[in-house]
N, C-alpha and C positions, 0 to 999 in steps of 0.2 A: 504493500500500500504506500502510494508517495506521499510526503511530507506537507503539509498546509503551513506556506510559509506566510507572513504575516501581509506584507504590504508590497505593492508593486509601481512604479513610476512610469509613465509609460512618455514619449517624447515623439510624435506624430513625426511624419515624412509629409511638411506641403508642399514642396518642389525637387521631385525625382531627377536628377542629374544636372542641378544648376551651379552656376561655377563656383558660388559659394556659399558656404555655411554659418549661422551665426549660432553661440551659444545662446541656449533659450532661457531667458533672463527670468522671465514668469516662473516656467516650470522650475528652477534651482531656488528663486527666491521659498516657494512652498517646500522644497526637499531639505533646505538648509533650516527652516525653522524648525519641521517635523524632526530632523536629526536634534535641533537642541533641546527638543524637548526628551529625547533619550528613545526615541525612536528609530528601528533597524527600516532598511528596505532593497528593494533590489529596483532595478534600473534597466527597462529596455530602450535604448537607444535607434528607437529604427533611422532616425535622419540622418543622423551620418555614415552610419551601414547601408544605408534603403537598403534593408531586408525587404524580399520581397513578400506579399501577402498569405503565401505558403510559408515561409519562413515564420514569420508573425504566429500561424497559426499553430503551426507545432511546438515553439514555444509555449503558447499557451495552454494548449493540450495537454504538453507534459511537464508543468510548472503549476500548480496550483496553489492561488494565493487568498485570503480571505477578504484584503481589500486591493482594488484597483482603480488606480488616481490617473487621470491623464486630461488636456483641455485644446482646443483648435480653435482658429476662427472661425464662421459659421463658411465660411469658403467650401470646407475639409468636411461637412457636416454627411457628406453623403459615406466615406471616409471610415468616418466615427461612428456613423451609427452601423458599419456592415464590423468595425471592431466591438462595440459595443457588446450584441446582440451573439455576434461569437464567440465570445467571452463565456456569454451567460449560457450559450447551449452546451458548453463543456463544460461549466462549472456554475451549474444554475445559484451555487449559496455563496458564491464570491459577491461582495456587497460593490458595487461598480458608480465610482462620482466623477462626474464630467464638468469641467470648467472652465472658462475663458466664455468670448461671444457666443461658441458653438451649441453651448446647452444654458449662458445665461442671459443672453437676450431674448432667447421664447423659452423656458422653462415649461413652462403647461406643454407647450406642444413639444418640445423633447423629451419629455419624460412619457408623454401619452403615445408617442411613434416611435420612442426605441426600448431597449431591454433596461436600460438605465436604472439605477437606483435613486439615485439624485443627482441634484445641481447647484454648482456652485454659483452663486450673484454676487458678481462683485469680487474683489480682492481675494483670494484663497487662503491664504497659509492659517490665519486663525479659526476661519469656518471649516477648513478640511480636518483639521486637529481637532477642533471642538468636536465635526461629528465621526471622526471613529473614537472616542472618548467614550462620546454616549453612547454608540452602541456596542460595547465592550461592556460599558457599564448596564448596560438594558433601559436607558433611559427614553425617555420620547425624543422625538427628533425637533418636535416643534420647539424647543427651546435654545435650536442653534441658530442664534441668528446669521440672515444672508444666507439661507440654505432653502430648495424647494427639492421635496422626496414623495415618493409614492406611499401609499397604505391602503388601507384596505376600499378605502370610501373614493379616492382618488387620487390626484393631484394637492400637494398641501405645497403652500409659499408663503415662507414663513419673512417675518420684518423685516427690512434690509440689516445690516450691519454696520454702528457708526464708527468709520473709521478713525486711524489715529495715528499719529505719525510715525514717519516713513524710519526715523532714526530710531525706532522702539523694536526696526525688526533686525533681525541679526547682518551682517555684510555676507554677499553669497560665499557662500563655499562651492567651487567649480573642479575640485577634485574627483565629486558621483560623475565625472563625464572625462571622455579621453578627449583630457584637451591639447594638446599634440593635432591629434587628428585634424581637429577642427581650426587650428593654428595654421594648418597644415593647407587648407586650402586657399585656393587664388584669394582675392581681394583686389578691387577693383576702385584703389584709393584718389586714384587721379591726382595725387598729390603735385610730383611734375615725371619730366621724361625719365629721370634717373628713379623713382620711387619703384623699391621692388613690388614686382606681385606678389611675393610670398608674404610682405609683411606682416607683422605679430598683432594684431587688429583682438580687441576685445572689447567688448561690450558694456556699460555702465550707465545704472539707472540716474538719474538726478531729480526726478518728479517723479509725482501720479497725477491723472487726468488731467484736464486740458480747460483754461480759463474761457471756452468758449463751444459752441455748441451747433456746428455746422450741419445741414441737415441732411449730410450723405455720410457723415461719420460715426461709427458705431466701436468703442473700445471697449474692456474690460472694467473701468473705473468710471463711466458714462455716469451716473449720479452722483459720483464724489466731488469733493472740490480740489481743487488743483491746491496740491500739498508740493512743496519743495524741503527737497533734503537739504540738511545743514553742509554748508561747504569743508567744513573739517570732517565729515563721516567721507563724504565725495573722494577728498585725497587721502583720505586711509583707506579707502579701498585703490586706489588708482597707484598708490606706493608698494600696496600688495601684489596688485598686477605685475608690475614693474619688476619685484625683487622677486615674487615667485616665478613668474610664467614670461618675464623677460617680455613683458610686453612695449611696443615701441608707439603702436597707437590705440586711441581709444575716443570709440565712439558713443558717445551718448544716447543710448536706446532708449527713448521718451518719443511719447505723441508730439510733445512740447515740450522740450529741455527749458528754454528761457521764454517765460512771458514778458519778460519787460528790461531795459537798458540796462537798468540800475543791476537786476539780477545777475546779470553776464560779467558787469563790469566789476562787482565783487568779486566771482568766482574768479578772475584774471589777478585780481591782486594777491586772493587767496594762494595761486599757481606761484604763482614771484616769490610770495613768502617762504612757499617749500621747499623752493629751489629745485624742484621735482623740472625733469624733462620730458614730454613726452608730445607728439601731434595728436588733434583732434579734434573729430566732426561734430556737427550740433543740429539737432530740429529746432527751428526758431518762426516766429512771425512771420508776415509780409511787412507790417507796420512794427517791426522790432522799434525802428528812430523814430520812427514818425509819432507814434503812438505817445511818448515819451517826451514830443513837444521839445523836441531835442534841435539844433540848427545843424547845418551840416558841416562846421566845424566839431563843434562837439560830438556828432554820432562817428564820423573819422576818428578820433583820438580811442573811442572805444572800439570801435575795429579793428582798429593799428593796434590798440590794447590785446586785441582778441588772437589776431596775428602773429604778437610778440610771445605770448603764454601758448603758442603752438595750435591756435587754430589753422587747419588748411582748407576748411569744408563746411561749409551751412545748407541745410537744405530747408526749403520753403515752399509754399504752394501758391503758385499762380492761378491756378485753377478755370479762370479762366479770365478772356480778356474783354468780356462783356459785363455794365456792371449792371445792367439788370440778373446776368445770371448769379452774379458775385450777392444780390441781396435775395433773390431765390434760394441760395445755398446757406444764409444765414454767415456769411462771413466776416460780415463787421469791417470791411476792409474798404479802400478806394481803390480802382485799376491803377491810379498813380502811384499808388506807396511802393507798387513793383520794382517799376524803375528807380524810383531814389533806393531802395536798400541794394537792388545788383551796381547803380552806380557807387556807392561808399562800400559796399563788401569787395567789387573789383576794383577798388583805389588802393584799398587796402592787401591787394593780393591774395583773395582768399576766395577760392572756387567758390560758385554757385549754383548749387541742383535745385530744379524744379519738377516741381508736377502738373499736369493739366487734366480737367478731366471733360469730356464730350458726353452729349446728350442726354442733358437736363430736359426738360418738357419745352422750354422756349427756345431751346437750340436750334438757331437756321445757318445758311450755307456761309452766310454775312458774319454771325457771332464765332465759328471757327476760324475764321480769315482773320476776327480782331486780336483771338488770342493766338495766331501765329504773328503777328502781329508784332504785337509785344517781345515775342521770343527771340525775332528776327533784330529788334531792336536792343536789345537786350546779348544779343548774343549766345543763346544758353539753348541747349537743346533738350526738352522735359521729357519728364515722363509720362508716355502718353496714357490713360486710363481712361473706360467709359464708366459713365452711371450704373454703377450696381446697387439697386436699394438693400439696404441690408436692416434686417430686422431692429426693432426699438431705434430706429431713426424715423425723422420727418419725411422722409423721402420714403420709405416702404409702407408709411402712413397711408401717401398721397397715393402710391401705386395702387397700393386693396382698395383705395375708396375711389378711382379710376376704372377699375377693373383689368389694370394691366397685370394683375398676379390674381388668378382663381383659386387656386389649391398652395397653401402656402408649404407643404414639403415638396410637390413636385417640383416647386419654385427653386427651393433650398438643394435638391439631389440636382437639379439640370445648371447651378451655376457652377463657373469654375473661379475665372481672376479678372482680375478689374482691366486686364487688359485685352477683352473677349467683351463683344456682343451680348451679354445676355439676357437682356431686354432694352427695348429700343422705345421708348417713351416720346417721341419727338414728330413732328410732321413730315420728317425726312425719312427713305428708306436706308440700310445699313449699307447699300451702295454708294450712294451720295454723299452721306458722315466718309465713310471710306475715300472718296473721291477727293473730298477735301483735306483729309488729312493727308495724301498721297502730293495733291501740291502743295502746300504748306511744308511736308515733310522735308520736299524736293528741296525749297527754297532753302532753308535751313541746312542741308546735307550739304548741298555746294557752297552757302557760304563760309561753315565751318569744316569743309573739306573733310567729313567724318567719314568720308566711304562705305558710307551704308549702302545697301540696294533695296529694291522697294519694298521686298519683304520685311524687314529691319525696321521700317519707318514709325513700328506701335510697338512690338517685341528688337529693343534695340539689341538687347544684351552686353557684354562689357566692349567699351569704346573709349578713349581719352577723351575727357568733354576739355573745352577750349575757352581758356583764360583770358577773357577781355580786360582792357585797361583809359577805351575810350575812355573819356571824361563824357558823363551828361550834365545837361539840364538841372537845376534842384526843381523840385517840384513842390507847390502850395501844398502842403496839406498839415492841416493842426489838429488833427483829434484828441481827444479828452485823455490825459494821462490815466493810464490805468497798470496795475501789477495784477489784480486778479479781479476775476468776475463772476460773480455766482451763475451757474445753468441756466438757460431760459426756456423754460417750459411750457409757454405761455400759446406760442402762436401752435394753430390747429392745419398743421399740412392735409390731412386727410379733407377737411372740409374745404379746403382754399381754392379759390378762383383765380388764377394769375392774368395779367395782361394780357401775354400772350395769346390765349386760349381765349379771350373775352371778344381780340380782334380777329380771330381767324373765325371763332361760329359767329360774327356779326356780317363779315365780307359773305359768308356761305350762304 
């Protein structure tokens, strides 16, 4: 008779033979508290093996554990729930928690269509702990908060859980993972021509969720408020990177690393202090300076700041170059603030990634051309992405009360990644979005000579992006200083009538 070993961690495969790998920041944060708390586990690794799903399964076969922890984005949900449900027909009394977006942005409905036991809402490491606690101890489940579980009557979802700071939870421990391996792969730093691909690249938190509430954005901390870490836990872990794991760069794995000037421009002093060396990227605003009410002498010094303390990478979301689509998306942003921060990040010498995304509901052939537009201007080639509504946002709201999504698990099993077609919301057909991104792409490719081919122009994969240094224009814009902002939960996408739509069935 084989052994029932206590706990098991399981670490999803979302992109099968992509040129790089990141360590999963979520997943170790959960494994490093449950270890503090004097808890054993075992660790299946499929992302950096992709094992393939026979492999998966005979593991599990002939491994039998009493709990098993594992979480996805809802991307991977088709994924999860064939891991799931396979789990439970081998091992129908192993207790099975699912967490991240994939089981806790629709909980009722992941728990009522897979084998699942429960679900994690919200942040994990305390609610996973809590509940194999209780039920080790036989207690009800209803008193874990940020947990929804099955029983007998159905579906229970139990009160959210109030967070608490970020510094209360232990620094990850990244030895459960063969970090070699993962060290081990390319990286695509664009630092300059001499930066190797192999370099030592690791990952670091500096936040949870995000001062703001975009209505195609769906994270793991979506009703939390944007907590920042203390910058002395920040470089105790980045000193450990450094002396353990020889690491040489680090990126900051946040929705939003910095909400605001002031936040960045501490963290820069803090860096100076420790005389610590290291490069490294950031998720940041559009309105990083602007927002900040900052002049363009001043938001330069903190970039040059940023610069000097080893910045070589900021990445931000253009999203798009329309700003009707820009307050459709709930972005709080102007199309201007774009240019002023690529012209003081490129002053400053510090690459600039962006993102865009296509086919909002008022997407026409004219609003693609503005946000190439901009890019063209800009110099910066994005990441191209379409509208995927994704559950517990304003945008998968708007889609059900549309009737662009009937069956919301068909919905869920038939999507893959944001940079796929999966539903087409727009008056345009996926030829025409296609067409235009095809010249847009064009214009772009030849004038940053990236050598893409047509295929390339949405799925780029790794390229040198190219370092501009024009000088622009400053651009007007004074928005209201802000470091952080509570959720806004207010406006009703499902019910909404947009312009758009008002002038196209009034022409009809």
């Amino acid at each position: 008779m084989n052994t029932i070993m206590d706990t098991l961690f399981v670490n999803p495969c979302l992109r099968r033979g992509f040129f790089t790998k990141t360590l999963p920041v979520g997943l170790a944060s959960v494994m490093t508290y449950y270890q503090n708390q004097g808890r054993k586990f075992d660790l299946l690794d499929i992302d950096i093996h992709e094992y393939d799903d026979e492999y998966v399964e005979n593991y599990i076969k002939n491994n039998q554990f009493k709990f098993v922890l594992l979480g996805a984005i809802v991307t991977h949900y088709k994924w999860i729930k064939w891991f799931v449900n396979m789990v439970k027909k081998h091992h129908p009394e192993t207790f099975v928690i699912v967490g991240n977006s994939v089981a806790g942005s629709i909980p009722e409905l992941f728990l009522s269509k897979t084998l699942a036991d429960a679900a994690v809402i919200g942040e994990g490491e305390i609610t996973a702990y809590e509940t194999i606690k209780a039920l080790e101890r036989g207690e009800d489940l209803t008193n874990v908060e940020g947990l929804a579980f099955k029983n007998k009557d159905g579906v229970v979802i139990n009160p959210p859980r109030k967070v608490g700071l970020i510094d209360d939870l232990p620094i990850i421990n990244w030895d459960f993972f063969e970090v070699e391996k993962y060290l081990a792969k390319p990286i695509n730093l664009m630092d300059s021509e001499e930066a190797s691909q192999n370099a030592r690249a690791m990952p670091v938190c500096t936040a949870r969720g995000c001062a703001f509430k975009c209505s195609f954005c769906h994270y793991v901390f979506w009703n939390d408020p944007y907590r920042n870490r203390s910058h002395e836990s920040i470089l105790v872990e980045i000193k450990r990177n450094i002396e353990k794991y020889n690491a040489e760069y680090i990126n900051f794995w946040d929705d939003l690393s910095f909400a605001s000037a002031k936040q960045v421009d501490k963290l820069c002093e803090q860096i100076f202090a420790s005389g610590l060396k290291f490069k490294w990227s950031a998720s940041i605003r559009v309105d990083l300076f602007s927002r900040a009410n900052l002049n363009r002498e001043d938001s330069l010094k903190i970039a040059r700041k940023m610069k000097e303390s080893g910045c070589f990478m900021c990445g931000f979301s253009l999203e798009s170059g329309s700003q009707e689509i820009l307050d459709m998306m709930n972005k709080k942003i102007e199309v201007e603030a774009f240019m002023e921060t690529v012209d003081i990040l490129h002053e400053a010498d510090i690459i600039c990634n962006t993102s865009v995304v296509f086919g909002y509901p008022i997407e026409t052939k004219e609003t693609i051309q503005e946000t190439f537009e901009q890019c063209l201007k800009a110099r910066v080639y994005p990441s191209i992405g379409f509208l995927l509504p994704l559950p517990a946002t304003g945008m998968y709201d708007y889609a059900l009360a549309k009737g662009h999504i009937k069956d919301e698990e068909e919905f869920l099993i038939s999507i893959t990644e944001r940079q796929d077609i999966c539903i087409n919301m727009t008056k345009l057909s996926d030829e025409e979005i296609m067409d235009e991104i095809k010249v847009g792409g064009k214009k772009l490719n030849d004038l940053l000579k990236l050598g893409l081919t047509e295929d390339r122009y949405v799925k780029t994969g790794n390229f040198k992006n190219y370092k501009a240094k024009k000088k622009w224009k400053k651009l007007p814009l004074d928005p209201e200083n802000i470091e952080r902002n509570e959720n806004d939960f207010s406006f009703n996408y499902g019910a909404a009538e947009f312009k758009y739509e008002e002038s196209i069935s009034a022409s009809e």
